[in-house]
LUMDOKOL-415146 format. One record per residue (C-alpha): residue number from 1; z, y, x. Coordinates in steps of 0.25 Angstrom, whole numbers, plus 5000, padded with zeros to 4 digits. Each point is the difference from the previous one (the first is absolute). Layout:
<NUM <Z Y X>>
...
This chain:
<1 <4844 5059 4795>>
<2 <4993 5013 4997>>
<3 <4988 5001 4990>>
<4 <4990 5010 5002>>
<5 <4991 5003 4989>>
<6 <4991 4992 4992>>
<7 <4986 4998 5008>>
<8 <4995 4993 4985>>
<9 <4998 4994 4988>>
<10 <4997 4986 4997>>
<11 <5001 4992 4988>>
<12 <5015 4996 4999>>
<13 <5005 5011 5004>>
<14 <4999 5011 5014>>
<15 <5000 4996 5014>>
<16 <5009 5006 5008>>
<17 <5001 5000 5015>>
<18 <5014 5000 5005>>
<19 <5007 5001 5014>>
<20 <5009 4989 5006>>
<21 <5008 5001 5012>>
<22 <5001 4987 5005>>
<23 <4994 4988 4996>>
<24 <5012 4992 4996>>
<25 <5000 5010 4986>>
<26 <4989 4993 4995>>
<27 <5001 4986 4994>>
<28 <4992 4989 5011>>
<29 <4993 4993 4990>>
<30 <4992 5012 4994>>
<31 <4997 5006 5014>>
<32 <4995 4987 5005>>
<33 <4991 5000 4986>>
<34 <4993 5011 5005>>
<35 <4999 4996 5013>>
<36 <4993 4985 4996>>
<37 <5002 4988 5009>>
<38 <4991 5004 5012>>
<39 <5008 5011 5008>>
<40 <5012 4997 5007>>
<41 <5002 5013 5007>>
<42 <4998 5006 4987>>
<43 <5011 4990 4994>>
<44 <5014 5006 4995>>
<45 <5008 4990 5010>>
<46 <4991 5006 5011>>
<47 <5004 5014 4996>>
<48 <5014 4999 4998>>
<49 <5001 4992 5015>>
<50 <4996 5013 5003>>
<51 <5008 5008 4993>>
<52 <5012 4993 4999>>
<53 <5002 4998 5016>>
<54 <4998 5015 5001>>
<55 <4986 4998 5006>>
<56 <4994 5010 4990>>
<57 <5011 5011 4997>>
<58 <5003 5014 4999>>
<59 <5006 4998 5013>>
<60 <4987 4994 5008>>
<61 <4992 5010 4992>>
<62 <4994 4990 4990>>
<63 <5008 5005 4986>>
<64 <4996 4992 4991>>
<65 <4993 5007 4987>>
<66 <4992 4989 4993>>
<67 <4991 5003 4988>>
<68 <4999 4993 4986>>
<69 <4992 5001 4988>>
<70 <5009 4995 4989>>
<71 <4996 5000 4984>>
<72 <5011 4999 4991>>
<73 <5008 4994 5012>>
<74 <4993 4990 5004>>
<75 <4995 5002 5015>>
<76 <4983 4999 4997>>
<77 <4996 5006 5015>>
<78 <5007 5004 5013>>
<79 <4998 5003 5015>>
<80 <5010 5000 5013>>
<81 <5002 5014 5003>>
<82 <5010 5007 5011>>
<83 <5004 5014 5003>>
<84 <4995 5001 5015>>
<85 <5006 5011 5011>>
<86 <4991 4995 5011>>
<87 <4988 4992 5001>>
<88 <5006 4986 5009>>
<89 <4996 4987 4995>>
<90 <4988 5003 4992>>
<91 <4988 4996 5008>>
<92 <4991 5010 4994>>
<93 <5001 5011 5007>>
<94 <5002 5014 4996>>
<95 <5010 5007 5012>>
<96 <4986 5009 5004>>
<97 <5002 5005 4985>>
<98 <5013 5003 5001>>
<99 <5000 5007 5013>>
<100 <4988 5008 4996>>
<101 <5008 5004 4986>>
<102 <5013 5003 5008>>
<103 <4993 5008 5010>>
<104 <4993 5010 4988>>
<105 <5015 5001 4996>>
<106 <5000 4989 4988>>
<107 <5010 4990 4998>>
<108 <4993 4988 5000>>
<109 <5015 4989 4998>>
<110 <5003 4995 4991>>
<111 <4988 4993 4993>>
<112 <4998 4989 4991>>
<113 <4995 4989 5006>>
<114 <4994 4985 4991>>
<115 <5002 4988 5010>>
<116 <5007 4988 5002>>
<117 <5008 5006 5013>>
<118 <4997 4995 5013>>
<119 <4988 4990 4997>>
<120 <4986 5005 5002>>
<121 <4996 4990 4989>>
<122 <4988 5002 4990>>
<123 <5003 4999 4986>>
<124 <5002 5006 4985>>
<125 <5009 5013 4999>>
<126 <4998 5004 4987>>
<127 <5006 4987 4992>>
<128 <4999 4996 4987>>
<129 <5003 4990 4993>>
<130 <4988 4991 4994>>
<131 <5006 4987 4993>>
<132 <5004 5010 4985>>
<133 <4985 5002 4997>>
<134 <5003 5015 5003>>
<135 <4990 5010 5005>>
<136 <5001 4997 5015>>
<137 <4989 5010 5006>>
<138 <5007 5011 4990>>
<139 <5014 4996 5004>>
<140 <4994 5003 5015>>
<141 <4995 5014 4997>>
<142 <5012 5004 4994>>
<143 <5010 4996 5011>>
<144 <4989 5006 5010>>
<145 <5002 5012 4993>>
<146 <5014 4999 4998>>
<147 <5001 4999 5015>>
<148 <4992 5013 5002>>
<149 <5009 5006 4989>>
<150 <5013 4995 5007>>
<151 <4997 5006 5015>>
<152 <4995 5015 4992>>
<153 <5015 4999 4993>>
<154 <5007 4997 5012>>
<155 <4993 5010 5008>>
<156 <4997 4992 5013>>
<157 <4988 5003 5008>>
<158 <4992 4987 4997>>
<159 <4998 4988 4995>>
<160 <4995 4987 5007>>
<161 <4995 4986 4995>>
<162 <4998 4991 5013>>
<163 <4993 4987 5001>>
<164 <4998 5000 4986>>
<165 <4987 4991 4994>>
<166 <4985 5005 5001>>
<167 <5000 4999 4984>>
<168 <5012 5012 5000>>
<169 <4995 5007 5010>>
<170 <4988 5004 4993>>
<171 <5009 5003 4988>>
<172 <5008 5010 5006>>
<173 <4989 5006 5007>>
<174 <4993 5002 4986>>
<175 <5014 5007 4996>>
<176 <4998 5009 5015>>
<177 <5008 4995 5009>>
<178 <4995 5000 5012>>
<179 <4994 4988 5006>>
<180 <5005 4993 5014>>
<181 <4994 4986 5006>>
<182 <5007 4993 5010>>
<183 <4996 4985 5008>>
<184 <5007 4989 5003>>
<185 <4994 4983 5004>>
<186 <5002 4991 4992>>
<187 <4999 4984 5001>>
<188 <4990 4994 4990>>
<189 <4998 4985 4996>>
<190 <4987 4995 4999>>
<191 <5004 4984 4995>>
<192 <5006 4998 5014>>
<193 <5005 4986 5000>>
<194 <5007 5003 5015>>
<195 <5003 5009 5010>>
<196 <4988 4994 5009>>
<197 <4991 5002 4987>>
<198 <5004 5014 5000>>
<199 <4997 5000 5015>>
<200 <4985 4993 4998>>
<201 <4997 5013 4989>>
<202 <5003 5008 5013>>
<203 <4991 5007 5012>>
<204 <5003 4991 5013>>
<205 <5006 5011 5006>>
<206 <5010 5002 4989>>
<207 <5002 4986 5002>>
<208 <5002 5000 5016>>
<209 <5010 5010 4999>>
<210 <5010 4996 4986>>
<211 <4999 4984 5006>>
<212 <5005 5007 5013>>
<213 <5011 5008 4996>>
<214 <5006 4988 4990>>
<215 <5000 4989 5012>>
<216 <5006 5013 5011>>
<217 <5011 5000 4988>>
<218 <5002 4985 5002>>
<219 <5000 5000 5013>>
<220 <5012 5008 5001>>
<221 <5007 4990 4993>>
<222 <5001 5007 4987>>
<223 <4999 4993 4985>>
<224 <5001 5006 4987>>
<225 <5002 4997 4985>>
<226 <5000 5007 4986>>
<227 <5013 5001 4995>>
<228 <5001 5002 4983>>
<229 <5008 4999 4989>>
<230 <5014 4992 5004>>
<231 <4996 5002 5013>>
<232 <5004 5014 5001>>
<233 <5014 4998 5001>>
<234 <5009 5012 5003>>
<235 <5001 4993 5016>>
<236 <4986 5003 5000>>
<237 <4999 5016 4997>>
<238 <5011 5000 5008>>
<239 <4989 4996 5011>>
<240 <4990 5008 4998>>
<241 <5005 5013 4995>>
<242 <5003 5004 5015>>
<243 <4986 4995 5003>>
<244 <4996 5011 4991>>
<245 <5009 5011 5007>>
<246 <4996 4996 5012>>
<247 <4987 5002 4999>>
<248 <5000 5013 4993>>
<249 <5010 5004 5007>>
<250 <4990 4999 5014>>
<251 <4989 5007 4992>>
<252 <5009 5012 4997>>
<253 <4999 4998 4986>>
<254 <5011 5002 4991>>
<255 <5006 4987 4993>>
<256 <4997 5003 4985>>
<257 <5006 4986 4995>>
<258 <5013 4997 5001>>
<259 <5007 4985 5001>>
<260 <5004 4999 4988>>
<261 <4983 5001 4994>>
<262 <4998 4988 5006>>
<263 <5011 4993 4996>>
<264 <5001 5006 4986>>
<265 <4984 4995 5002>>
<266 <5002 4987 5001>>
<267 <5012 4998 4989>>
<268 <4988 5007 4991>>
<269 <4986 4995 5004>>
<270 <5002 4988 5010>>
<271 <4989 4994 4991>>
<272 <4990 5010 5004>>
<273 <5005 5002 5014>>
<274 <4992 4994 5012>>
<275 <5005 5004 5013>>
<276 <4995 4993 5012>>
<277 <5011 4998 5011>>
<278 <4995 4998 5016>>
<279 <5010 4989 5008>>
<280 <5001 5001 5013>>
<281 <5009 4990 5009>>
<282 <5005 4995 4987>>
<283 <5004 5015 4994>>
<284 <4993 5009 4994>>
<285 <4994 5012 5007>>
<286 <4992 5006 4989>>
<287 <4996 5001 4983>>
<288 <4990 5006 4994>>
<289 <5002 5003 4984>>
<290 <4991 4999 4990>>
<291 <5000 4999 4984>>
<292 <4993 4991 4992>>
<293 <4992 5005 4987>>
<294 <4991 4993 4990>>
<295 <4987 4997 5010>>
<296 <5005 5009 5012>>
<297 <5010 4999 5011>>
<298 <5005 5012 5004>>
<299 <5004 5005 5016>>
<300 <5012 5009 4999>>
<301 <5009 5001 5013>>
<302 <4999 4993 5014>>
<303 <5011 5001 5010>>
<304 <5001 4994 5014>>
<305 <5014 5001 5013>>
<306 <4990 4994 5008>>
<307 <4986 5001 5005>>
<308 <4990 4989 4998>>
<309 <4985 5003 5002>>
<310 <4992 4998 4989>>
<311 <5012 4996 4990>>
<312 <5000 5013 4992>>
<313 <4986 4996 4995>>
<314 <5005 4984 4999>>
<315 <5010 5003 4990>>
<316 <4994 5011 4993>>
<317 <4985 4997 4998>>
<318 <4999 4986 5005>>
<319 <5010 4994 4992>>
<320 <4998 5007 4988>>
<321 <4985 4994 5000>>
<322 <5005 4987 5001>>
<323 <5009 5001 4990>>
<324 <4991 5008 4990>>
<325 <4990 4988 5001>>
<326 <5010 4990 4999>>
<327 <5005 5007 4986>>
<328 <4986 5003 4995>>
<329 <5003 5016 5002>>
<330 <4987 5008 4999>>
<331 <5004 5011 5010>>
<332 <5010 5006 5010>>
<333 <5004 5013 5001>>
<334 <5006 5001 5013>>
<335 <5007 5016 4999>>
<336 <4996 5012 5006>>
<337 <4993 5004 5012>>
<338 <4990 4989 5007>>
<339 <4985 5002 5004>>
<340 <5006 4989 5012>>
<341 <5000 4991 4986>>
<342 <4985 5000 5000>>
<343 <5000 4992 5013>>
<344 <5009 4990 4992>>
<345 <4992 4998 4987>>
<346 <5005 5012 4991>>
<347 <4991 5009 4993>>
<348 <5001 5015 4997>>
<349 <5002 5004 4985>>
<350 <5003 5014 4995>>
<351 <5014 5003 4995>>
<352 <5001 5013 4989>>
<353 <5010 5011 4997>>
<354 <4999 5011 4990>>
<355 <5007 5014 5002>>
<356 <5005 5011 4993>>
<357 <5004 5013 5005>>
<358 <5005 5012 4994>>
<359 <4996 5011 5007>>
<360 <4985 5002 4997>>
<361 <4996 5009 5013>>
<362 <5006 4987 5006>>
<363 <4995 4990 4994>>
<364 <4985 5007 5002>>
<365 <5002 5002 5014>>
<366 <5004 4983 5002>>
<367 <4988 4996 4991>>
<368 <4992 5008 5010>>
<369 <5006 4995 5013>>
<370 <4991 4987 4998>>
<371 <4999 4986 5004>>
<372 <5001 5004 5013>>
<373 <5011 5006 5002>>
<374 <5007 4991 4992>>
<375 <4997 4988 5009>>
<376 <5005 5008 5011>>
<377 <5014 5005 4993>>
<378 <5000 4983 4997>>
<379 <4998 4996 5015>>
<380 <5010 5012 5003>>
<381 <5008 4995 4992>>
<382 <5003 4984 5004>>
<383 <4998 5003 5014>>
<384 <5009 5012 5002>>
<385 <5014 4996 4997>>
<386 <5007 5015 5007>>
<387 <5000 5009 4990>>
<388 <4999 5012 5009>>
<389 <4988 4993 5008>>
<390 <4994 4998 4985>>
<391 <5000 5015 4997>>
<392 <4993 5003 5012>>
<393 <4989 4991 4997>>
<394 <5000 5003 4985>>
<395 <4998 5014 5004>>
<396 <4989 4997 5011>>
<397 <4993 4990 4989>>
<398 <5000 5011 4990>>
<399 <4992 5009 5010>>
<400 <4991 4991 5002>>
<401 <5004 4996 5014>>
<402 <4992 4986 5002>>
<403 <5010 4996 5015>>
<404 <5011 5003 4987>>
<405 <5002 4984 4999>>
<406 <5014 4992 5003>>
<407 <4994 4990 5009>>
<408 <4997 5013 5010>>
<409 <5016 5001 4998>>
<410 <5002 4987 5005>>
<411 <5008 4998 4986>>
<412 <5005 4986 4997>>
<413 <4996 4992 4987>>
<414 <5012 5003 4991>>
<415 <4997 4989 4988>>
<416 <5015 4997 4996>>
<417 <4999 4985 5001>>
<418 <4986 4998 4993>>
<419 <4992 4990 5003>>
């Protein structure tokens, strides 16, 4: 553990914000106590799934680097932190950035980068822990700071807090980081007693077309059920991991997650797993994964061999609707991607980031690019998976080029097994 210097005083002593490389330094316990109950992505058995199968490592360009605030040894505030030499598996995206900075003659890798690796999920970054009577919004500042502090002494080109809350957005936007809003479509509860109540809350064409793909899936002689807890055996991930390859695999993605994630996943967290498991002829030809918070069910990773029509919406939004109103969940949040959600009940939210980036000329001249461009570089982005094809569009998009789009490229999606 390395300890950079005090970012300030409290009464008890001085805060000091420390480094940690790898998450299985710190104590569970007093993580998790900053954490709360409420965010199992967020959890220290999530992130050590992911550290410990090799997911996120020095090797697959996720080093991890977590931050602490400690007072007189006691762990008070900390956010998961890695040292990142590319910019896969982040779902906000900054490859025009780093193009841009790369082509003035900058180095733009590595970077620092706060974010549960690989999940596109909404939730606090900057944790600290409430249940001491302590100073929680101060404890926030400071470890925001710190974060600031720790990319300056490092020395790497930027700093970025994705899919943090609304609440900490404005906060490190006060500090002058830069300010980045994203969207994704979300599920929300209204009371629904059933899935046909849900339906009744809908416009009749909504209704045609979700009643119509749910009885195709049927008719193809397909059934499916929400495995959880004892459930998951290790039979099971043996099962679906290839579901996952296979489905990345056909979208030219690259397979973040190793086997023994899910594995280590369920040993860890089967309590707060939910993964829906397609039949077909009596075995399984599909899963779709999701975690379970405190009111939200959370869709993480579908993966199919086979092609079914409409199963993919089935198991991923279907289902998780069903089971959200039969657990009294308030909401789903169903991954990245997805204005075809809207056709299915899903609403759009915003999603926030914060950035900070060390060269000032840089820095100006992203702040200045706009909203705009920044949608484009997104859609750029999640559509163009050949790097050498991106560049070209990046470069057409900066120009201003309106034909500079990926669907003129007749680019497939590329959305790594997300729902």
């Amino acid at each position: 553990m390395s300890s950079l210097r005090p970012v300030g005083a409290a009464p008890g002593g001085t805060l000091e914000v420390k480094l940690v490389q790898g998450i299985a330094e710190l104590d569970a316990a007093s993580w998790d106590a900053c954490v709360g109950p409420d965010q199992p992505f967020l959890g220290h058995a999530f992130l050590a799934s992911l550290e410990e199968s090799g997911s996120a490592s020095s090797t697959t360009g996720w080093l991890p680097l977590h931050a602490v605030v400690e007072q007189d040894g006691q762990l008070l505030g900390c956010a998961p932190m890695y040292l990142k030499s590319h910019s896969y598996g982040e779902y906000v995206f900054d490859w025009g950035w780093a193009d841009a900075f790369q082509r003035a003659g900058g180095r733009y890798y590595p970077k620092l980068q706060v974010a549960v690796p690989f999940s596109p999920v909404t939730g606090p970054r900057l944790l600290a822990r409430a249940d001491d009577g302590g100073d929680v919004d101060q404890r926030r500042r400071l470890l925001a700071a710190g974060l600031v502090e720790v990319a300056k002494k490092l020395r790497v080109s930027s700093l970025h807090v994705t899919f943090c809350t609304k609440a900490e957005w404005r906060l490190m936007g006060e500090m002058g980081m830069l300010q980045r809003q994203g969207q994704q479509f979300h599920w929300h509860n209204r009371g629904y007693q059933s899935f046909d109540d849900f339906l009744g809350s809908l416009k009749s064409s909504k209704r045609k077309t979700i009643r119509k793909e749910r009885a195709r899936v049927a008719q193809q002689g397909l059934t499916l059920e929400a495995l959880t807890g004892a459930a998951l055996t290790p039979a099971i991930w043996d099962v679906f991991y290839p579901f996952y390859r296979a489905t990345v695999d056909k979208r030219w993605g690259s397979a973040y997650l190793r086997k023994r994630f899910f594995q280590q996943l369920g040993e860890s967290m089967a309590d707060r797993v939910v993964l829906v498991m397609a039949r077909h002829g009596g075995r399984y030809v599909g899963g779709a994964l999701n975690l379970l918070g405190a009111d939200t069910l959370y869709g993480r990773i579908w993966g199919c061999r086979q092609e079914f029509e409409f199963l993919h919406f089935e198991a991923c939004y279907y289902q998780a609707i069903e089971f959200a109103i039969a657990h009294g969940l308030a909401r789903v949040e169903a991954g990245a991607q997805g204005p075809h959600k809207l056709q299915r009940g899903y609403e759009p939210v915003p999603t926030y980031s914060a950035h900070w980036i060390r060269d000032a000329g840089f820095r100006d001249a992203v702040e200045r690019f706009g909203a705009k461009r920044v949608r484009e570089l997104v859609e750029i982005d999640v559509l163009v998976p050949d790097r050498r094809v991106k560049a070209q569009v990046v470069e057409r998009a900066a120009r201003g080029d309106a034909g500079a789009t990926p669907h003129d490229l007749g680019q497939p999606q590329n959305t790594h097994g997300q729902p």
